[in-house]
C-alpha positions in Angstrom: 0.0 0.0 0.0 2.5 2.4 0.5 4.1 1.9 -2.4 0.9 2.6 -4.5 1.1 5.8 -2.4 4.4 6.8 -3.2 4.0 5.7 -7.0 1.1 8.1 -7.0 2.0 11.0 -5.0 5.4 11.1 -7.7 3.1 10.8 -10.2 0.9 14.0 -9.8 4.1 15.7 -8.6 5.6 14.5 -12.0 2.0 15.6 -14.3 1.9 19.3 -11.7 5.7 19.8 -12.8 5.0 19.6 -16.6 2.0 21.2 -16.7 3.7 24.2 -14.6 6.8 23.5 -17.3 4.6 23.9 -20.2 2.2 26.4 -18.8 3.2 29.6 -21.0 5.3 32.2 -19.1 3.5 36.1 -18.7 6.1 37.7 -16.4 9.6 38.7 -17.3 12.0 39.5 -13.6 15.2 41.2 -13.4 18.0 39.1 -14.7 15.9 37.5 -17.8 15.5 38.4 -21.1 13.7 37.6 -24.3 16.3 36.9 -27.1 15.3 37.7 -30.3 14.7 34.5 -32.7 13.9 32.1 -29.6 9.9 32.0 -29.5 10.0 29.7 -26.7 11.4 33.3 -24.2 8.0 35.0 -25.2 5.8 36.2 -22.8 2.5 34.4 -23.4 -0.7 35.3 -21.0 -2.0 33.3 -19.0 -5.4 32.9 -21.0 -3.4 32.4 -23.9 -4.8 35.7 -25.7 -1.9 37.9 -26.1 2.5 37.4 -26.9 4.8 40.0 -26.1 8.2 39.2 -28.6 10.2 40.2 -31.4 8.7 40.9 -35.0 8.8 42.4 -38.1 6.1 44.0 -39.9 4.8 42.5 -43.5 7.5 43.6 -46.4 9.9 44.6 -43.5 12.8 43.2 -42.4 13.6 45.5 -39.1 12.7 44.2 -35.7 10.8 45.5 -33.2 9.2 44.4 -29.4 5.6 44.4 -29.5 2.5 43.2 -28.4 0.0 41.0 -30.3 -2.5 38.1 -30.5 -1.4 34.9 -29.6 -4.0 32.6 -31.3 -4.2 34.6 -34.5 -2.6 33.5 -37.9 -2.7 36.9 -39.3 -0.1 38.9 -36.6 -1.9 41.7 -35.4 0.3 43.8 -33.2 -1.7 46.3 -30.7 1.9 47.7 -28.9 5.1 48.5 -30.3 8.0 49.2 -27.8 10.7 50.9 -29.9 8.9 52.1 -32.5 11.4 55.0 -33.4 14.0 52.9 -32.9 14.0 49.5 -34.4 16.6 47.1 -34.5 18.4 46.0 -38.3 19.3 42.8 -37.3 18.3 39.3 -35.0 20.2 39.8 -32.2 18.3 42.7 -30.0 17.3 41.4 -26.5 14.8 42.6 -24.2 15.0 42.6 -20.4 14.7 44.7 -17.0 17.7 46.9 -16.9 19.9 47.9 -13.7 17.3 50.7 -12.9 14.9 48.4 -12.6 12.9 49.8 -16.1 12.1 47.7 -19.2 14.7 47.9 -21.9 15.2 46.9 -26.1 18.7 46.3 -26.6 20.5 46.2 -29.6 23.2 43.6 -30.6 26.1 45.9 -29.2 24.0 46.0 -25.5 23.0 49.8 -26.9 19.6 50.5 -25.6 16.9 51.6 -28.4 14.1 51.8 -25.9 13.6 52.4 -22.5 10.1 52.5 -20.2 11.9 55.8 -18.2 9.8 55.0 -15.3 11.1 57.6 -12.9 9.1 56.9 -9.6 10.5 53.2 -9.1 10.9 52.6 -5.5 11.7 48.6 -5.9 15.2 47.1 -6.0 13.3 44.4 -7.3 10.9 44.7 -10.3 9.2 42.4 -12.5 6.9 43.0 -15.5 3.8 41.2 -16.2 1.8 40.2 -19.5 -2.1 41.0 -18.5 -5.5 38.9 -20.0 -6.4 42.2 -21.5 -3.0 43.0 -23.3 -1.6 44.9 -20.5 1.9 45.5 -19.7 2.4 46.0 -16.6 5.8 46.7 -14.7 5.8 47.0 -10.5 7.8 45.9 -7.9 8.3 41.9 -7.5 5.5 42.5 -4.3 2.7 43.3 -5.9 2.9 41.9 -9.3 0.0 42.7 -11.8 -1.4 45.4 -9.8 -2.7 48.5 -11.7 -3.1 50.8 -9.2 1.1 50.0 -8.1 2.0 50.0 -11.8 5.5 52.2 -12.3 4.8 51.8 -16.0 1.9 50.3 -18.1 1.7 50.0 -21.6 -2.0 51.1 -21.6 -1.0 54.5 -20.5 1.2 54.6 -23.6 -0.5 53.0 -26.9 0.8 53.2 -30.4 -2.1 53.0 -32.3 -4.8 50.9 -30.6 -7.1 51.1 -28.3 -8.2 47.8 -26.2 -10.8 47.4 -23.9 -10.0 47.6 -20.0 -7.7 51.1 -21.4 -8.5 54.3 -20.0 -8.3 57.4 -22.0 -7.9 60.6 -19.8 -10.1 63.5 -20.3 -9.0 66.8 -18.0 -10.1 70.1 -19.4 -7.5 71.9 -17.6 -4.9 69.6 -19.5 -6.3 70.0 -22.9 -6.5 67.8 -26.3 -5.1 64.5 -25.5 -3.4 62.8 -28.4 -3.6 59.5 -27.3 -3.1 57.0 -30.0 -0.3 58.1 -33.0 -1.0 55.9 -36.4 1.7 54.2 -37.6 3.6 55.6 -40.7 2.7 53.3 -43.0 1.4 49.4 -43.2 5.0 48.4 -42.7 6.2 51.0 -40.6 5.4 51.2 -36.8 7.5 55.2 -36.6 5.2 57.5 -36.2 2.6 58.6 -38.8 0.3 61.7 -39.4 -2.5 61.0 -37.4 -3.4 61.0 -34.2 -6.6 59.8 -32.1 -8.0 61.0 -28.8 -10.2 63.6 -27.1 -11.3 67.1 -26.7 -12.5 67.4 -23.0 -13.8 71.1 -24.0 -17.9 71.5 -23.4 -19.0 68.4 -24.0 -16.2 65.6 -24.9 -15.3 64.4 -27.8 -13.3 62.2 -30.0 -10.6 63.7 -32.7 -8.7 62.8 -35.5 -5.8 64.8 -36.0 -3.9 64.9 -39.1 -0.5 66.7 -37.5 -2.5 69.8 -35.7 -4.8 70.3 -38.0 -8.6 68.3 -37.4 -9.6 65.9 -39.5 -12.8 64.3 -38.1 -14.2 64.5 -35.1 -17.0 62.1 -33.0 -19.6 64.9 -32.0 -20.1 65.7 -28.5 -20.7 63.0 -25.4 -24.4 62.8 -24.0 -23.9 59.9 -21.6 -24.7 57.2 -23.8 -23.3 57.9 -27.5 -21.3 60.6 -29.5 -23.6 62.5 -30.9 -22.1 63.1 -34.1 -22.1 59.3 -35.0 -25.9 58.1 -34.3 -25.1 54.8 -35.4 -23.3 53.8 -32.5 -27.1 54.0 -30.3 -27.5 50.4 -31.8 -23.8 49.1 -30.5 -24.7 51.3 -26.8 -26.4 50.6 -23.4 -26.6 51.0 -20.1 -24.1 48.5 -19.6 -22.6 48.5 -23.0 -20.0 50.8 -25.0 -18.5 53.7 -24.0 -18.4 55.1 -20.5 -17.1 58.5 -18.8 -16.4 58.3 -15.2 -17.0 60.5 -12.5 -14.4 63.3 -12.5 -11.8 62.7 -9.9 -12.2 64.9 -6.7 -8.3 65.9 -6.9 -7.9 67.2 -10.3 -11.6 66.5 -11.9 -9.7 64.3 -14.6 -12.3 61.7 -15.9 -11.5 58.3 -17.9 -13.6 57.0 -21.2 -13.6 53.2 -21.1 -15.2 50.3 -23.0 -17.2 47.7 -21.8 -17.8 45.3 -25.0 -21.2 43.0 -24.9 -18.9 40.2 -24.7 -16.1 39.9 -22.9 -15.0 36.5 -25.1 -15.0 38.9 -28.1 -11.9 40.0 -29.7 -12.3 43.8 -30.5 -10.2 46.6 -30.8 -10.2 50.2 -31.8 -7.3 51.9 -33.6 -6.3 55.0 -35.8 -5.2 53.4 -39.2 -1.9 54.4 -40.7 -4.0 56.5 -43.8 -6.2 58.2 -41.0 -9.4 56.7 -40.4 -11.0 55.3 -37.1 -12.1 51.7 -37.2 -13.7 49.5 -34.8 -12.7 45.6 -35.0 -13.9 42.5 -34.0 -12.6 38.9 -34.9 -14.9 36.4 -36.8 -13.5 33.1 -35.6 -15.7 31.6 -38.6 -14.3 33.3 -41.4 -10.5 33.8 -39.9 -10.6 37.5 -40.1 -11.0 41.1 -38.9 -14.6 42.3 -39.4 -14.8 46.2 -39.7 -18.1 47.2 -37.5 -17.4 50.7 -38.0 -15.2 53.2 -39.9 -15.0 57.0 -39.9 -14.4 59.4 -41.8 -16.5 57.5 -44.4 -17.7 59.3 -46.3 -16.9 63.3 -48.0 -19.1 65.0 -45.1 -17.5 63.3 -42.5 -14.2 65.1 -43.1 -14.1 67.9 -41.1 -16.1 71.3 -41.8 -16.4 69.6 -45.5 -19.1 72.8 -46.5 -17.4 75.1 -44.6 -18.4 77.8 -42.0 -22.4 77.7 -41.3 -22.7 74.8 -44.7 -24.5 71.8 -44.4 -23.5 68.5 -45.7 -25.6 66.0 -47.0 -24.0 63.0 -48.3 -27.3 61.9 -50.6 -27.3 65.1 -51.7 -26.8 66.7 -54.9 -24.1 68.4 -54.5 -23.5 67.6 -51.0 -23.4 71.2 -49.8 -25.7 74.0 -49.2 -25.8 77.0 -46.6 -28.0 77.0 -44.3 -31.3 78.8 -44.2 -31.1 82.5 -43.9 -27.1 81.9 -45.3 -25.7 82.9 -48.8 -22.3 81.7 -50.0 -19.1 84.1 -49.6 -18.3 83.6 -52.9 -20.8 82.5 -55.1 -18.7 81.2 -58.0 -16.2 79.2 -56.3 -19.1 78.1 -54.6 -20.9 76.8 -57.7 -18.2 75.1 -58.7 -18.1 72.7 -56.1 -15.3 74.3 -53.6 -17.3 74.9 -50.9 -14.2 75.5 -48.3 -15.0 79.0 -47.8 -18.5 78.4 -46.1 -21.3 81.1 -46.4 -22.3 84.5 -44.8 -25.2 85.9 -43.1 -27.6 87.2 -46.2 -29.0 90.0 -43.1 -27.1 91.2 -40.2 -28.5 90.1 -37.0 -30.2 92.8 -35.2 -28.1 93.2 -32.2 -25.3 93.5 -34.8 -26.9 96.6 -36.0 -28.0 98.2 -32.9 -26.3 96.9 -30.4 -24.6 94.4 -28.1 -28.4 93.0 -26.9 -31.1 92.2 -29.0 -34.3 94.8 -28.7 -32.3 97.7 -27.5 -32.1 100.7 -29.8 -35.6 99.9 -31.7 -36.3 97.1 -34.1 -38.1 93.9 -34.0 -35.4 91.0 -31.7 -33.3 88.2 -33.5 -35.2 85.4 -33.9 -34.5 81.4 -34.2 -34.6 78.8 -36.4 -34.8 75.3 -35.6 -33.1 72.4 -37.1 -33.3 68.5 -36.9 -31.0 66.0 -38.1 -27.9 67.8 -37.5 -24.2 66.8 -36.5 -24.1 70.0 -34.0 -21.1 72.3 -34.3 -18.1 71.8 -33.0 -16.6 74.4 -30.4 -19.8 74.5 -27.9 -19.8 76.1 -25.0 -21.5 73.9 -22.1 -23.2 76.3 -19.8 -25.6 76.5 -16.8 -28.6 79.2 -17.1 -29.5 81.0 -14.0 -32.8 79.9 -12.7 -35.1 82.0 -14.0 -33.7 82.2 -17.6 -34.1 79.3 -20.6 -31.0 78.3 -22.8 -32.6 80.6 -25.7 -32.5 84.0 -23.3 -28.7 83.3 -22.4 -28.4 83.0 -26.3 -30.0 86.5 -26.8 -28.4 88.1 -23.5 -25.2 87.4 -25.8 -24.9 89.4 -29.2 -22.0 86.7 -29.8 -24.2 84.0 -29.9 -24.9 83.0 -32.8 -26.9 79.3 -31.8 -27.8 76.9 -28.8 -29.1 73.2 -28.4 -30.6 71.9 -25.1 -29.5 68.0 -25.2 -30.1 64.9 -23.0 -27.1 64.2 -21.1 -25.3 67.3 -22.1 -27.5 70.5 -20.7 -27.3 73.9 -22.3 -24.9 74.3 -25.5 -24.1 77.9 -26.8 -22.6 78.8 -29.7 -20.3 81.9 -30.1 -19.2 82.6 -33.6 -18.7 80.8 -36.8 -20.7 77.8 -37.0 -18.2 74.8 -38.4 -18.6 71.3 -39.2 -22.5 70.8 -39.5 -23.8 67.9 -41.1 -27.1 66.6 -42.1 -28.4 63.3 -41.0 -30.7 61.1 -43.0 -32.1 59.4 -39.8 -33.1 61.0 -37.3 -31.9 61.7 -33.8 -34.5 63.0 -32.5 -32.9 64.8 -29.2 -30.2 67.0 -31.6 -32.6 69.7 -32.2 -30.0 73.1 -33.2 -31.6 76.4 -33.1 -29.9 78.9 -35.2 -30.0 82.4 -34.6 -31.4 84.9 -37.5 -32.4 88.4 -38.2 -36.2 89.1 -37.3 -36.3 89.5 -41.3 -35.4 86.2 -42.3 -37.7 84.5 -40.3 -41.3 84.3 -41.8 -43.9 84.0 -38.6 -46.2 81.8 -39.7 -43.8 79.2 -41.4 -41.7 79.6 -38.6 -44.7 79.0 -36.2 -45.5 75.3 -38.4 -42.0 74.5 -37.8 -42.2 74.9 -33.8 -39.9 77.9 -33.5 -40.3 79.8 -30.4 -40.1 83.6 -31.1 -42.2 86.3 -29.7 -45.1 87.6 -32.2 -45.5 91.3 -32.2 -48.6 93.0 -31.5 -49.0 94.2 -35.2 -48.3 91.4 -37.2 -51.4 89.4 -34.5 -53.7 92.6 -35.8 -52.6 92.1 -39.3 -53.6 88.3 -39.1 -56.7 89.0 -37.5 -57.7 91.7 -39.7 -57.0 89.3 -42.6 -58.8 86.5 -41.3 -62.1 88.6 -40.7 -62.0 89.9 -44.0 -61.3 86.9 -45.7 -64.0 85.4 -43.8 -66.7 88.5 -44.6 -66.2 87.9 -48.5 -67.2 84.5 -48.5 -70.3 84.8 -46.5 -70.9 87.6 -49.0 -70.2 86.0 -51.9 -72.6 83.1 -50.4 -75.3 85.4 -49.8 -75.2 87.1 -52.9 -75.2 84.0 -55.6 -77.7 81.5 -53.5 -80.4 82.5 -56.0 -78.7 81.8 -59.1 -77.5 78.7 -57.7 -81.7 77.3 -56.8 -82.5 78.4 -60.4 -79.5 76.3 -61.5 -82.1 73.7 -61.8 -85.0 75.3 -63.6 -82.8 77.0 -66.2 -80.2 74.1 -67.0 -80.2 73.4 -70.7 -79.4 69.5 -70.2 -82.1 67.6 -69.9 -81.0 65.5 -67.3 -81.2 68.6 -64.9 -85.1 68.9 -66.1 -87.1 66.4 -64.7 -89.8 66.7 -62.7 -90.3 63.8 -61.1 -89.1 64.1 -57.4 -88.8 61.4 -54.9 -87.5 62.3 -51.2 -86.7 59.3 -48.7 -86.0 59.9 -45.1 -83.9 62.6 -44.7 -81.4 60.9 -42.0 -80.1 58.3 -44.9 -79.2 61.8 -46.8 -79.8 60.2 -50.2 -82.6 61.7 -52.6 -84.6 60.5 -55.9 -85.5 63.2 -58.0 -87.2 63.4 -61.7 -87.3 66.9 -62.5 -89.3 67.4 -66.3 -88.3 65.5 -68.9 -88.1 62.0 -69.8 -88.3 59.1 -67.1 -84.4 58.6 -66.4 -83.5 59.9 -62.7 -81.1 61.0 -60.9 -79.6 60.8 -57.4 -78.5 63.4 -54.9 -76.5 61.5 -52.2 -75.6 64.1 -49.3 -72.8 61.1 -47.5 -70.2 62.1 -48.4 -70.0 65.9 -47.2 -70.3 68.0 -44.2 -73.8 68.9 -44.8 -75.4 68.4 -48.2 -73.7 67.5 -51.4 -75.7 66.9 -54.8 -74.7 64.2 -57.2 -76.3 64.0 -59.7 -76.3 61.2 -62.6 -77.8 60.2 -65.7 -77.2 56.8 -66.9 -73.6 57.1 -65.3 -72.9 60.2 -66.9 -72.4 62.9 -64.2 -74.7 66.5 -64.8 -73.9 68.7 -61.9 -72.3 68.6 -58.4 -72.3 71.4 -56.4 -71.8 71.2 -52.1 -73.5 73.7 -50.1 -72.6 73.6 -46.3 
């Protein structure tokens, strides 16, 4: 018996020992190293999801450290170390260097790359490849740990962004240009666009192509980016994209993704010619599914019409100014370069008075409203005083030239040029943009249809009253005055069908008559049914005589 015991106690010490041997390795400690050209020294996480190792991109022979999928035929890096800086031949190393930070090391021991983590405390540090693509360096104590991180490759991408990543948002910091594109398909260096967000009013997400924008998102409301409606379908309350609270030390907030699935292979990144795309892995068909791309069409590209133009991508031509707008120049316009916008066609009253609307005489600026649109860019998120609406801090403001009240957002003023503006074919129905125009350019009853709020003056309700009565007066005259001829039409029609004098009257409540007026013995009927109070139809052998409604 004890030998069966011993047999089988060495036995699961001997299956434990190779299934620790052959279990893949995610940390790398001080004193090892990953050698380029032995696979076996990559770092492999523990779910099997994600390598860290040397490669080269497609068409390339330079090497670089990076991070990609494990299980994946098609190598699909997410995080290059030494991007700047690769390495021309196969014998670069990588390791934890004296300082206790993550180093690429050429053949020569030169170092290419470095993690320049300047708050290690550790004698002793070790760096660990996460489930969610993470690479985390801390001391050997507290291994994996986020929140005792020295450095993380989350907190400096390349060019993608992986869920479980936080992108910061601090409007005292500014733009943040998180993700950089790589240069080219081949070429990790840095390219000409950048990815990340505008934390001013309402957030937002930007392409950058160097400074200069190239697309942008549309503003946050707590569930999508406006600018991209689509997304409402991928979004929930669990789902997508979330902002956190901001952080009581420095009000920085973090945008994070939650995906429907956490089995799901998806990723976001800033391709090297500039667009956005969302990714997910079809297992079935072996490769990368695009759910979403932007810019994707002409009107997503940044302030495509120009200042206060409209884009419409089904459109004919895509571009038009909007209501109560002219273009600047109307040639250059009409031949399709629309970059210089279009003006106001009438100043806006304050413009012409004075700094507030309804000072110095004349009827106040007025607003239009308008659905389907891709607000502005530059908004100004702002809180009215209790007894004022977002439209009266518009008007208090000469400046202002529109405002938006959204879900999730609050009040939005414009000052200025309106820029990037772009027409949607469905229909959010919470992006409702009132621009402001000059009292002339707004016609009151139109504008009344069309749900604008706008004070009516005193004269213009006399003028419509006055109108209405007259129009009103006429008719009853004009009634009055021809009732006779009409009775006679009867007696003195020519066709004979109008001439009989046979006349046959059922019960008036089934509103139907027989009548044979003079003439031969065909009839006709007068079938009241069909109107408000009497109407006459009158036939003769299908052939229709007379109809005439009286009310």
């Amino acid at each position: 018996m004890d030998n069966i015991r011993v047999f089988l106690s060495s036995f699961f010490f001997l299956v434990c020992s190779l299934s620790h041997f052959c279990h893949s390795i995610d940390t790398l400690t001080k004193g090892e190293s990953i050698k380029d050209g032995v696979a076996s020294g990559n770092l492999i996480s523990t779910d099997e999801k994600f390598e860290l190792g040397f490669f080269s991109p497609s068409n390339s022979t330079l090497r670089y450290v990076g991070v990609w999928y494990h299980k994946i035929e098609e190598q699909t890096v997410v995080w290059v170390a030494n991007r700047n800086n690769p390495i021309s031949d196969r014998n670069g190393s990588f390791s934890i260097g004296s300082d206790g930070n993550l180093m690429v090391l050429d053949g020569n021991s030169n170092a290419v790359w470095s993690s320049k983590a300047s708050n290690i405390e550790s004698n002793t540090t070790t760096a660990k490849l996460s489930d969610d693509g993470n690479f985390i360096l801390t001391s050997s104590e507290n291994i994996g740990f986020v929140d005792k991180a020295y450095w993380q490759s989350f907190e400096n991408p390349t060019d993608t962004y992986l869920p479980g990543m936080r992108v910061r948002v601090n409007r005292t910091m500014g733009d943040n240009h998180a993700f950089t594109s790589w240069k080219s398909a081949s070429d990790p260096s840095p390219g000409n666009y950048t990815l990340g967000v505008d934390p001013h009013g309402a957030p937002q997400i930007i392409i950058w192509e160097h400074r200069k924008r190239r697309w942008r998102s549309g503003q946050w409301n707590s569930v999508i980016f406006t600018g991209v409606p689509e997304t409402a379908n991928l979004a929930s309350f669990l789902y997508g994209f979330k902002l956190s609270p901001p952080d009581q030390s420095d009000g920085t907030m973090y945008f994070t993704y939650n995906p429907a699935k956490a089995s799901d292979l998806l990723r976001f990144r800033i391709s090297w010619d500039g667009h956005e795309e969302q990714l997910i892995w079809n297992e079935g068909n072996k490769n990368w599914t695009v759910m979403q791309r932007q810019p994707d069409d002409e009107c997503e590209l940044y302030n495509h019409c120009g200042d206060f133009g409209v884009c419409n991508k089904l459109e004919s031509p895509k571009c038009r100014c909007m209501d109560g707008f002219v273009p600047k120049h109307v040639e250059q316009w009409n031949r399709g370069n629309w970059s210089d916008g279009c003006v106001r066609r009438t100043k806006l009253q304050c413009e012409r008075n004075s700094s507030v609307a309804g000072q110095n005489g004349g009827s106040e600026d007025g607003f239009k409203r308008f659905k389907c649109m891709k607000l502005p860019d530059s908004a100004h998120v702002v809180t009215p005083r209790q007894s004022e609406s977002c439209e009266k801090r518009c008007l208090q403001n000469c400046s202002c030239t529109a405002y938006a009240e959204i879900t999730g957002i609050g009040c939005m003023i414009w000052s200025g040029n309106l820029v990037d503006v772009q027409e949607f074919n469905k229909d959010p129905s919470t992006l409702l943009l009132h621009i402001r125009l000059a009292d002339s350019e707004l016609d009151q009853l139109v504008f009344l249809i069309l749900g604008g709020k706008r004070a009516i003056s005193n004269a213009v309700i006399i003028v419509v009253v006055v109108v209405g009565s007259f129009v009103l007066a006429i008719s009853a005259w004009l009634f009055w005055r021809f009732k006779g001829e009409l009775e006679a039409l009867y007696k003195d029609s020519p066709i004979s069908c109008c001439k009989s004098s046979k006349v046959k009257i059922t019960d008036p409540s089934s509103r139907e008559f027989s009548i044979d007026l003079s003439g031969p013995s065909e009839g006709f009927i007068i079938d009241g049914s069909q109107v408000n109070s009497f109407a006459f139809g009158i036939h003769r052998k299908m052939n229709i005589c007379v109809f005439i409604a009286i009310d």
